[in-house]
N, C-alpha and C positions, 0 to 999 in steps of 0.2 A: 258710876258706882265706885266707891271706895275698894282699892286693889285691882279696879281691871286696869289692863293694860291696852291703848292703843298703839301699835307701831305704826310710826309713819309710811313704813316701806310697806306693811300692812293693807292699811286702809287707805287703796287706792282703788278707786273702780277703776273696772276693766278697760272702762271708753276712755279714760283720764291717762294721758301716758304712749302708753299703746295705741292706742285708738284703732283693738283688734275688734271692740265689739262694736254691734250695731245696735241703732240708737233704740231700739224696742226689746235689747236684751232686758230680762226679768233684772231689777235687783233683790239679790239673795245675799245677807248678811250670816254668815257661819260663827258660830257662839263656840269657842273651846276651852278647857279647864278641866286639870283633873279631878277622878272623883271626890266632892267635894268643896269644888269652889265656887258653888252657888249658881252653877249654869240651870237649872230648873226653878228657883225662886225668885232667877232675875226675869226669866220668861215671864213666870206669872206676874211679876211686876210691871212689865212690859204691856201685857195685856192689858191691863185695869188700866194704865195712864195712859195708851194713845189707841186703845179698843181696836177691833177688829172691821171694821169697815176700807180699810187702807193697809191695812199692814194682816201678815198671817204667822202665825208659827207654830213651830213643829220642834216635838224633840226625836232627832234620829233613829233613837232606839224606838217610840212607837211609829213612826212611819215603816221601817224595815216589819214591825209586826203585822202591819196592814197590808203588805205587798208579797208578803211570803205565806203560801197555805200551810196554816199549824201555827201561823203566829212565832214570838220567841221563841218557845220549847222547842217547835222543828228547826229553829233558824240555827240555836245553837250545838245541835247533833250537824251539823254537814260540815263537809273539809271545807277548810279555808279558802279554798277555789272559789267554791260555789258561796260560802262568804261574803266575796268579794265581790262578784256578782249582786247577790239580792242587795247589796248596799249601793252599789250603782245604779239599779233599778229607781231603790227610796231616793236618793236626791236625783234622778232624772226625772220621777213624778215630781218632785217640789217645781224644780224649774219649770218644767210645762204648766203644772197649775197656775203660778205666777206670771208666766208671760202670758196666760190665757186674761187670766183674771185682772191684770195691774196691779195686782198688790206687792207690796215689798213684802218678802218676808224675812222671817229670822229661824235659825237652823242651830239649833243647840246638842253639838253630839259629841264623839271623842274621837283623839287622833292620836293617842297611842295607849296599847294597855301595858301595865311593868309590874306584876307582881316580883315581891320585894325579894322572892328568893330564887328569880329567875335574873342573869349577869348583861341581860341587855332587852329595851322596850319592844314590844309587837308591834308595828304601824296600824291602823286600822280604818286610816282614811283612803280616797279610791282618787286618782287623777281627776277622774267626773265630779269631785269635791270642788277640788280645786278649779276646774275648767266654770264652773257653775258659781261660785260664790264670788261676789264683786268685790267683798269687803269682809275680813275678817279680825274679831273682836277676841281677844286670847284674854282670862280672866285668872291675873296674876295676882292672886292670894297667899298670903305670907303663908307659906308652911305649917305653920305651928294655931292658924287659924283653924286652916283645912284639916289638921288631925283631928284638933280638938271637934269641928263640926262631925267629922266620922265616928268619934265615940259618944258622940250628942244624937244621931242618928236615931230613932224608936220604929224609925218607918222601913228603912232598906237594912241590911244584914251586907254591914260591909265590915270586910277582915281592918285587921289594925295592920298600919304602915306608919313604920318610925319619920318623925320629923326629918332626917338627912334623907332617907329615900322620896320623899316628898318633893325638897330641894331638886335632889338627880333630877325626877319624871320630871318638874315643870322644864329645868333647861333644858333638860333633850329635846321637851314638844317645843318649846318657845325655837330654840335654837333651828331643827327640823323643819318646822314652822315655817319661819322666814326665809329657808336658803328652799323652800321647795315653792312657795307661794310666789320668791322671786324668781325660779327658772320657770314659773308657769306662765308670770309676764312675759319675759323673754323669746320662751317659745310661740305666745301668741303675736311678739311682733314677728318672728320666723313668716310661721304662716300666713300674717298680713305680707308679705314679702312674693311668698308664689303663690298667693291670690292672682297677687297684680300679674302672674305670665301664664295664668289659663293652663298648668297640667301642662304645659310644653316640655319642660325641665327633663333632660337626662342627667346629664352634668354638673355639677356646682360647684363653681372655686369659692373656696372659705380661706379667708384671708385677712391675718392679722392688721392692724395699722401703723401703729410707732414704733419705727426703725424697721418695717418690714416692706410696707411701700413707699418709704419717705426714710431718710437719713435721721432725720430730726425726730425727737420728743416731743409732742403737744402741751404734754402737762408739765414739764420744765419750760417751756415757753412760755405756757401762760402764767405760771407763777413768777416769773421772771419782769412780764410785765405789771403784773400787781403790783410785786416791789416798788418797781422803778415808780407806777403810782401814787405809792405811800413815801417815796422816796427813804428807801430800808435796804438799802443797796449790799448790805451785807448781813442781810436777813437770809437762815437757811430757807430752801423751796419746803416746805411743809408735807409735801407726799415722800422726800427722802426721808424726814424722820417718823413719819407713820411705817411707812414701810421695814423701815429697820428695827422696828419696836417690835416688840412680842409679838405684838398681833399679826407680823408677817405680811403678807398676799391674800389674806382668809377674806372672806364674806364680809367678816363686821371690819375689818380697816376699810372695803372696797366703799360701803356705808357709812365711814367716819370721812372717808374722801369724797363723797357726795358733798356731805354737810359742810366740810369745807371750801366746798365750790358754792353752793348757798350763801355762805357768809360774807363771800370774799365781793357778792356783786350780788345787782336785783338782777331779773331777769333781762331789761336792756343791755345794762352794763355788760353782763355776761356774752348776749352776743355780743356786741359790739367788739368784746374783747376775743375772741371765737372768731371772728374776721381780722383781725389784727394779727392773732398767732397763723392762719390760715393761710396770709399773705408771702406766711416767711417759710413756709413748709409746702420744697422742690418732689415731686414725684418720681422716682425712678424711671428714667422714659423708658424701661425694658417694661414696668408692668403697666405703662401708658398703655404704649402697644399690646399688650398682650391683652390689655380690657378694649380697649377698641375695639378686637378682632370679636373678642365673647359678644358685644354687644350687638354684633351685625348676625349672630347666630340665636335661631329660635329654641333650640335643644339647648344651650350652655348658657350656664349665667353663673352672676358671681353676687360672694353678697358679702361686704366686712365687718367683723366682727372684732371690736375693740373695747379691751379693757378700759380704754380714755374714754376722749371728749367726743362723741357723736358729733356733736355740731360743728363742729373742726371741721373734721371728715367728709361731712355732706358741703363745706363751702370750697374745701379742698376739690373732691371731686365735681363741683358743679363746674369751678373753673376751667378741668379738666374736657367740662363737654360730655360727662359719663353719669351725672347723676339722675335722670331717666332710669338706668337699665341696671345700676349698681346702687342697692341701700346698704345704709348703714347699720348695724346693732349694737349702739353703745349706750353709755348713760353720762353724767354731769351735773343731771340737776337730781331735785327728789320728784319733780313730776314727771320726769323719763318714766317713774314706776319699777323700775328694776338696776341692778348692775351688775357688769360682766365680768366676771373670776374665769378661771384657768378652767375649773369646773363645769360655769357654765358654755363656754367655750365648746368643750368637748360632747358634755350634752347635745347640744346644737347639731355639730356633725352627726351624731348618733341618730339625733331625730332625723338627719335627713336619708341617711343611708336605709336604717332600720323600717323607717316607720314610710318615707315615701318609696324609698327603694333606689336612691339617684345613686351615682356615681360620683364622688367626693375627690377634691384636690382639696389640701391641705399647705396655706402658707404660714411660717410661724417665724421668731428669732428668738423667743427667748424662752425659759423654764417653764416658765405659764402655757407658752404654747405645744406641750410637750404629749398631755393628753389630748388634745386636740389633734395633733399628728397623728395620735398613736392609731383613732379612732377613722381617720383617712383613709378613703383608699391608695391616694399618693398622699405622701407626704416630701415637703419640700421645705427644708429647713434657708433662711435667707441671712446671709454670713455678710454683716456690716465691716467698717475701716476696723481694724483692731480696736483705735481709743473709743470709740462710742457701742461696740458689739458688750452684748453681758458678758463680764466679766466671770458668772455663777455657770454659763452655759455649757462647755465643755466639758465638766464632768458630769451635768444632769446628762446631757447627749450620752455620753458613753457609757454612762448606768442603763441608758431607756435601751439601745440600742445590742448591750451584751448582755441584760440582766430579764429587759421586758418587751424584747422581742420587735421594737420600733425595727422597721424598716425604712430609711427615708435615702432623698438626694440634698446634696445643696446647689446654689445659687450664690456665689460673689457678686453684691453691689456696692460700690462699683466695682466693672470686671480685673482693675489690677487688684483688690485686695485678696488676702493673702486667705486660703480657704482654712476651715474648722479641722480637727483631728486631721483624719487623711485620708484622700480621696478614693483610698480604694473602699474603707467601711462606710465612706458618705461622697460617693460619688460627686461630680460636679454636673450640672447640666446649665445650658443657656436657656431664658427666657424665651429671648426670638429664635431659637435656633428652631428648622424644619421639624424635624423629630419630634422634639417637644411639640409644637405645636401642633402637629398632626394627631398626636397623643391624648392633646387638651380637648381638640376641637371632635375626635370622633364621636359616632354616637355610641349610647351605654344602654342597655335593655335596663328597662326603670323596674319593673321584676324583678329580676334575678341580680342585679348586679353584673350584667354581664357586657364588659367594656368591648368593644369592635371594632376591628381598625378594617382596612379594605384598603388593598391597592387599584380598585378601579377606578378609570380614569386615567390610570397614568401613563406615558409613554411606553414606559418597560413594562409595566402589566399587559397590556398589549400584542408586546412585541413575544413577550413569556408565552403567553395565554394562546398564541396563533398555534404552534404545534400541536398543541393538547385537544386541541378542536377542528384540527385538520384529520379528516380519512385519510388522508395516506400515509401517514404514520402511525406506529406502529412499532410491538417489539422494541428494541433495544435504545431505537430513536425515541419514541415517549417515555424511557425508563429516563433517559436522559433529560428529557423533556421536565419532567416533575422534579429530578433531582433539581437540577437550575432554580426552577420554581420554588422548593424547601429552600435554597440559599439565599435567593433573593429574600423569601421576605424573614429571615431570618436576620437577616445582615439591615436590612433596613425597618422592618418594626419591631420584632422582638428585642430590637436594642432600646426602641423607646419604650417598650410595655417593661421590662427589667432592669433597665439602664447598662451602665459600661461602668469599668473600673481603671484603673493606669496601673500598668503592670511594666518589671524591669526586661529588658529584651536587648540581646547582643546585634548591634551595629552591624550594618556589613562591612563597614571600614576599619570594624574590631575593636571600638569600645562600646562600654555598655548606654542604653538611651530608655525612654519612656514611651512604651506602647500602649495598645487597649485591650482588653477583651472583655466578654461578656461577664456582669455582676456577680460574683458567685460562681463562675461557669464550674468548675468543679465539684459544686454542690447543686449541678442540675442536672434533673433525668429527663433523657430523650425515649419517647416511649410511639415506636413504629407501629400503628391501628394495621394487623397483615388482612391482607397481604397486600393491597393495595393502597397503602401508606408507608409502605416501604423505601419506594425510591424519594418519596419527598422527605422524612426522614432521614435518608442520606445526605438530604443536600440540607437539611437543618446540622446536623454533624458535619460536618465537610465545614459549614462557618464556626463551629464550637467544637472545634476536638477533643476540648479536657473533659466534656460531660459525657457520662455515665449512657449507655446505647442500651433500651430495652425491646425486644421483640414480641407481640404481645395476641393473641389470635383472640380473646376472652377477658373478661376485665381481672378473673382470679387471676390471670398470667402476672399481674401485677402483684407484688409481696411488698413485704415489708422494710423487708433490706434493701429493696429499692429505693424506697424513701427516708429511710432513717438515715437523719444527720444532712437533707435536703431541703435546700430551700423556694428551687423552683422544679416543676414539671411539667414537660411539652408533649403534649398528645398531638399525634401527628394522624391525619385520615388525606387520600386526597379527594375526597368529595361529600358533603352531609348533605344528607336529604334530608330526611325525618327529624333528624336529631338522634336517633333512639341510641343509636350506641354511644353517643357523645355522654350523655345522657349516663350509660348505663361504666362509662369507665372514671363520668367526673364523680358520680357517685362511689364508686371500687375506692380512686383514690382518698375521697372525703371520710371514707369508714377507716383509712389505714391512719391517713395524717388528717387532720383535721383543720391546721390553718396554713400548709402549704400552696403558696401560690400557682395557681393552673393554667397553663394556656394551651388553648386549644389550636393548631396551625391547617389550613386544611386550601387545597388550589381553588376549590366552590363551594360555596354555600348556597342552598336553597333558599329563596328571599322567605317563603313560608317561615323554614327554622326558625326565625328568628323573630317575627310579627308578634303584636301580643297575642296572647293565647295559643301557642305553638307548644309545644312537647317542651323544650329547653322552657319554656318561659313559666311553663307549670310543675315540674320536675325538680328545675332549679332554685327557685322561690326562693329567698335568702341568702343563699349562696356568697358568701363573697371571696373576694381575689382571685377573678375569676376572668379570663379574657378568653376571645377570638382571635384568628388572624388571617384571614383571607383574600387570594388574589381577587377575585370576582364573585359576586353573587348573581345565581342564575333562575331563569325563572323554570316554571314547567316541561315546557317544549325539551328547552335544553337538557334537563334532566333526563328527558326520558332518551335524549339520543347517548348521553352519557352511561345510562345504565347498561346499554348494548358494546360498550368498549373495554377492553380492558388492555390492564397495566401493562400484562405481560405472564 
């Protein structure tokens, strides 16, 4: 039809690309345009030339009147809530009708309303839109057709909207359009991803590609060898000057660099040349190691996500030995179906945190990967040689970090280069180092967000853990006892759930040298669960003396001024059974401050607490920055001989 528009990035079925659908999904083609651009008389055209025995259609607005009692009149008296709702309902019935029936159908409805004297559009379409339609047909009418057909109208009572305002609505919906159609590809290859590990997942490292696990650039490589192909040897690489063009990092360069990966090679050529750049791009052997370990663990898993070349990455890591247990999300070609911006990036995280509930590590190097940190629950910035690190990155970092609240560590690869800003506002941490990995690898309550470290098992847990469960002590000996215990694991995980900082400290030989202490320790409150969190408490203070000592019998005992101007807080019990008070003072702090990080430090936990559907797990529900720390978890028995002792 004259005026519609198909976008390529558009019109991709769902199994094409992605290959998140199965092969008996309905196909559902979505019909959009504003009012006015002929999405109802292309319908009926539609109908007469390929009739109804194969094909079905529907215009949104009377589907929504057939699913809601009262029809339109009641549909549009309800909040926008419920809305949103009965719209979901209408194309949840289309889909089911068609995958009952086979027929393709066709869905002609709106995705945004903009009356002209309102400064910005209403969305009006529903995720279930998107998740449901294979292929969407956007009906790009010249402006000035669509007014003129509004005041040619006899049949509908549509207001007049000036020719520029026309303009606006369509780019916003065209534009909207395709950066939402394309993160819905994206997210369904997500989900094809923990399909494949069965709901195991607690964990998930999200980790960038070019220059973050590898020194080297993909897409200067492979444009590098085009050249040398066309023998153009001093021909610029083509993503440097899209990139520096107005159009920036945005969506439509990400799709301008698609198309030029299209041009440049068929689809052989292209791998072909994808094994060739593949060859010459070394993997950090820190994050070698550090995917080895994730892949031998059933709860952790990693998945990267790259603005490049997908197919790099999966020949990269298959040589690795890791392409099993690590996928890729990237794009290259135009039948990937989607491509990955900074945007979607951080969406991605979000979907995993929000929407499964996992526990998120964030790798990134550069600007792009900055919402995607932000959205982590670690974040771990990865600091290249000076000449090849972004050159743009140090002041993005220090705006995210003093302006929007980023919290992150870095990472020098390799370990002589010379680290970012400085290491006290961004810490340094090792890959392989214990800590971290002990960090990485624990489990995380997929609920709540709630991270868990555990010293069982360990020698010193052990050795800790013998007085506190010995009858003969007692008194003064067990206050002792638990103080130890607060040090310990103070000194040894709370440093990896916070991280460390390097701080100036006098020599005993009497000049000045480089020490450590805890991140922020000055902006952290120690907060004693009494009475019987008291002495472990002390031995949490005893390893952090600059932070702030709270006594607390109730969760009001906590105010405000405790927290303001803080960025971490240690609730300290030494024993959780139930959860309930845990429970009832992460909530106290959550009403005061609302994105201060929490840890909870405690000598036991009840394996209960913490199971799914346990008190924390239901209480806490969304919850994030949120951790445990405990020597040992105990079962019943143990409890109940615990409840018969006390501290002192």
């Amino acid at each position: 039809m004259p005026g519609s528009m198909v976008d390529p990035q558009l019109n991709q079925s769902t199994d094409s690309g992605t290959g998140s659908a199965s092969d008996s999904k309905a196909i559902v083609v979505g019909l959009y345009g504003v009012p006015g651009s002929g999405k109802t008389f292309l319908l009926d055209q539609l109908k007469q030339e390929l009739g109804q025995e194969h094909f079905a259609f529907y215009e949104g607005s009377k589907m929504i009147a057939t699913v809601v009692p009262g029809g339109l009149d009641a549909f549009q008296k309800l909040e926008e809530q419920e809305k949103a709702r009965w719209r979901q309902l209408a194309i949840d019935t289309i889909g089911k009708k068609c995958a009952e029936s086979g027929q393709v159908a066709v869905v002609a409805g709106h995705f945004i309303f903009w009356p002209e004297e309102e400064e910005a559009g209403r969305p009006v379409y529903t995720q279930n839109d998107l998740d449901t339609f294979t292929h969407i047909l956007y009906l790009d009418v010249p402006a000035e057709i669509v007014a003129q057909r509004r005041l040619d109208d006899t049949e509908r009572s549509r207001p007049s909207i000036s020719v520029t305002h026309l303009r606006k609505w369509q780019q916003a919906e065209k534009t909207h359009l395709r950066q939402k159609y394309n993160l819905s590809h994206a997210e369904s290859r997500l989900e094809e991803v923990l399909a494949a590990r069965q709901g195991q997942l607690e964990v998930v490292l999200v980790i960038d590609a070019d220059r973050t696990l590898a020194a080297e650039d993909t897409g200067t490589l492979f444009w590098k060898r085009v050249s040398n192909s066309r023998q153009s040897m001093d021909e610029e690489c083509p993503l440097k000057t899209l990139f520096s063009s107005p159009l920036g990092y945005s969506y439509t360069a990400f799709r301008q660099a698609a198309l030029l990966y299209e041009e440049a090679a068929n689809d052989q050529e292209y791998d072909a040349l994808c094994q060739d750049v593949s060859s010459a791009v070394a993997m950090h052997p820190e994050f070698v190691s550090l995917l080895q370990l994730v892949a031998e663990q059933e709860h952790v898993g990693a998945v990267v996500v790259t603005c490049g070349l997908r197919r790099v990455w999966e020949k990269v890591l298959k040589r690795e030995g890791l392409s099993n247990m690590v996928k890729v999300i990237g794009g290259g070609r135009i039948s990937d179906g989607y491509v990955v911006t900074g945007t979607v990036k951080a969406a991605l995280v979000a979907r995993l945190r929000d929407t499964h509930k996992m526990y998120v590590w964030a790798f990134g190097d550069s600007p792009l990967d900055l919402d995607m940190l932000s959205k982590a629950d670690q974040a771990i910035v990865v600091v290249g040689e000076k000449q090849t690190r972004s050159k743009t990155m140090d002041t993005a970092l220090m705006n995210a970090i003093d302006n929007k609240g980023l919290q992150a560590r870095q990472v020098v690869l390799p370990s002589n280069a010379s680290p970012r800003l400085d290491t006290t506002k961004l810490p340094l941490i090792q890959l392989t180092g214990n800590e971290f990995i002990n960090s990485v690898l624990c489990h995380c309550n997929r609920l709540t967000g709630l991270q868990v470290l555990l010293a069982t098992g360990r020698n010193a847990a052990k050795l800790l853990a013998t007085p506190m469960r010995d009858a003969a002590v007692s008194g003064s000996m067990l206050r002792e006892a638990h103080r130890r215990v607060g040090c310990y694991l103070a000194i040894e995980f709370l440093t990896s759930v916070i991280g460390v900082e390097e701080c100036q400290i006098s020599h005993v030989l009497g000049h000045d040298t480089s020490g450590y202490r805890l991140l922020h320790e000055q902006q952290t409150t120690i907060v004693a669960l009494m009475r019987a969190g008291e002495p472990m408490a002390f031995g949490v203070s005893d390893a952090f003396s600059l932070a702030m000592f709270v006594h607390a019998s109730r969760p009001d005992d906590i105010k405000l001024h405790h927290l303001q101007g803080q960025v971490t807080v240690v609730l300290v019990d030494s024993v959780v059974n139930s959860g309930k008070t845990v429970v009832e003072f992460v909530q106290a702090v959550r009403n005061l401050h609302a994105t201060i990080r929490i840890v909870v430090v405690a000598g036991v936990v009840q394996a209960q607490c913490v199971s799914q559907g346990s008190l924390i797990n239901q209480a806490l529900a969304g919850y994030g920055n949120l951790s445990l720390v405990a020597l040992r978890l105990s079962d019943v028995a143990t409890r109940k001989r615990l409840r018969q002792r006390k501290v002192g």
